[in-house]
Each structure stands twice: as C-alpha cells, then as structure tokens.
N, C-alpha and C positions, 0 to 999 in steps of 0.2 A: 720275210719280205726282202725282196732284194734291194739296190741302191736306188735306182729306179722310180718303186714300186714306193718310196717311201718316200722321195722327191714327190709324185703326183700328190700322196697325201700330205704331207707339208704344204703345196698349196691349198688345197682345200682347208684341211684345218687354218690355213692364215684365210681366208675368205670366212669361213664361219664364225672365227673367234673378231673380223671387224665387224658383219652383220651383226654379233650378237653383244658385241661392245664388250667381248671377254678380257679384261683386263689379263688375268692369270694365263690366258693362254695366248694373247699375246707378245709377253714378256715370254715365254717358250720357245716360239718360233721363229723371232728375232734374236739374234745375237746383238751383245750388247756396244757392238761397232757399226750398226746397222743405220743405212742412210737410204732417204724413199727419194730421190730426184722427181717432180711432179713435170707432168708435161710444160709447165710455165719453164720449167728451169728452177725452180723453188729446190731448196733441200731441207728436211726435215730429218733429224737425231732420232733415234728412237723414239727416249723419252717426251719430243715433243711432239712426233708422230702417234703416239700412244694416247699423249693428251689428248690432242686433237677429236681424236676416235671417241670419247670418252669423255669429251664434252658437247661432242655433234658438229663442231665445226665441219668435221668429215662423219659425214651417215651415210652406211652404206646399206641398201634394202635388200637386192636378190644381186645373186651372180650365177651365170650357166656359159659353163667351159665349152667351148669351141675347140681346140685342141690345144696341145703342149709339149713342146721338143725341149729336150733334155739333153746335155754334152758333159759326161764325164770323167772327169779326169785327177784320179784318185781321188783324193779328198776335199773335193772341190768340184762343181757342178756350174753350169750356164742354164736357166730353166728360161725360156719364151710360153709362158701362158697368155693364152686368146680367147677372151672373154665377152660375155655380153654384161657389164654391169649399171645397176641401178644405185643412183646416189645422188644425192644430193650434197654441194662439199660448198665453204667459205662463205654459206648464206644464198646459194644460186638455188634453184627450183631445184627437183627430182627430176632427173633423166636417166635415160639408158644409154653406154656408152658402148663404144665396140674398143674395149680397155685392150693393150697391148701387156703385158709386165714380164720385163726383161729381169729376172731374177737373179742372186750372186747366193751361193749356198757352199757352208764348206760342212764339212764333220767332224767332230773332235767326240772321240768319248764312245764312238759308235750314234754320235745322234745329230742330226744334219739342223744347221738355224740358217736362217736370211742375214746376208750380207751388207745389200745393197739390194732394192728394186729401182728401176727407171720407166717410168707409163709415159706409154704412147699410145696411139690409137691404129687399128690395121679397118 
C-alpha cells in the first residue's frame, strides 16, 4: 500500500474507531501531540478529545466520504477529507453535517498518526 493508499485508510479507520467509541484504535491513529481545533475555535489534546468520544459528549453515528485530497511531502502529509457526518456533540441534537477535516499526519516508524485535525464545513 502506497503512502497515499494508507492516508485514505487512516481516515477511515479514525471515522470508524470514533463511530464505534474504539478507545484502542483511537489512541493509534492519533499521535500523542495531536490537537482537533473544533469549528468554535475550541482545542482539544488528545487525551481530552478521546474522552470526550468515550463519554458521548462527542457521538458520532454514520460518516460517508465525499472526497479527500492529499499533499505529500516526505514524512509528512496535509489530508482535506469531505464528509457527510452524523453526530450529535456537547449535548446538541443529532444531525448531519457536511464536516470538512483539514488533517496534519506525519510518519515515523513506517506508520502514519494524526497531528492535528481543524473541522469546517464545505
């Protein structure tokens, strides 16, 4: 699997392991300098992003990828995934968003983790 090929799934697997509240797989996909700037401007650390996930504050239900551009440059990646997501987040109702997530990914090891994501909406 190329570098690429393994960005795409790195998202998904970070989509499936929030849907499915995988604790273990997402402490994987996350590096452990990893920060989610939320569309408010909010910043969350991993470990509190992970909470979060894992206690429902953030529930997220279905997600269907729209498309995803990728810029790589060695060891280091810029991913834009465009999403249709469903969630419910800080006590608000369920809805569907049309989620943007500007992605930061490096590779150490041969194995690529999240940096940094930034959500917007396109």
């Amino acid at each position: 699997m190329n570098d690429k090929e393994q960005m795409i799934k790195l998202y998904h697997d970070m989509y499936t392991a929030m849907i499915n509240k995988d604790e273990r797989e997402l402490m994987r996909v996350h590096d452990d300098s990893f920060v989610l700037i939320h569309m408010t401007g909010m910043r969350q650390c991993k470990g509190e992003y992970i909470r979060a996930i894992l206690d429902g504050t953030l529930n997220y239900f279905s997600e269907e990828t729209d498309h995803i551009e990728i810029d790589l440059i060695r060891d280091t990646a810029v991913m834009t995934g465009c999403s249709k997501v469903t969630a419910a987040v800080f006590g608000g109702e369920r809805h569907t968003w049309r989620l943007a997530l500007r992605l930061d990914a490096m590779k150490e090891r041969n194995q690529w983790k999240l940096t940094q994501a930034q959500a917007s909406t396109w």
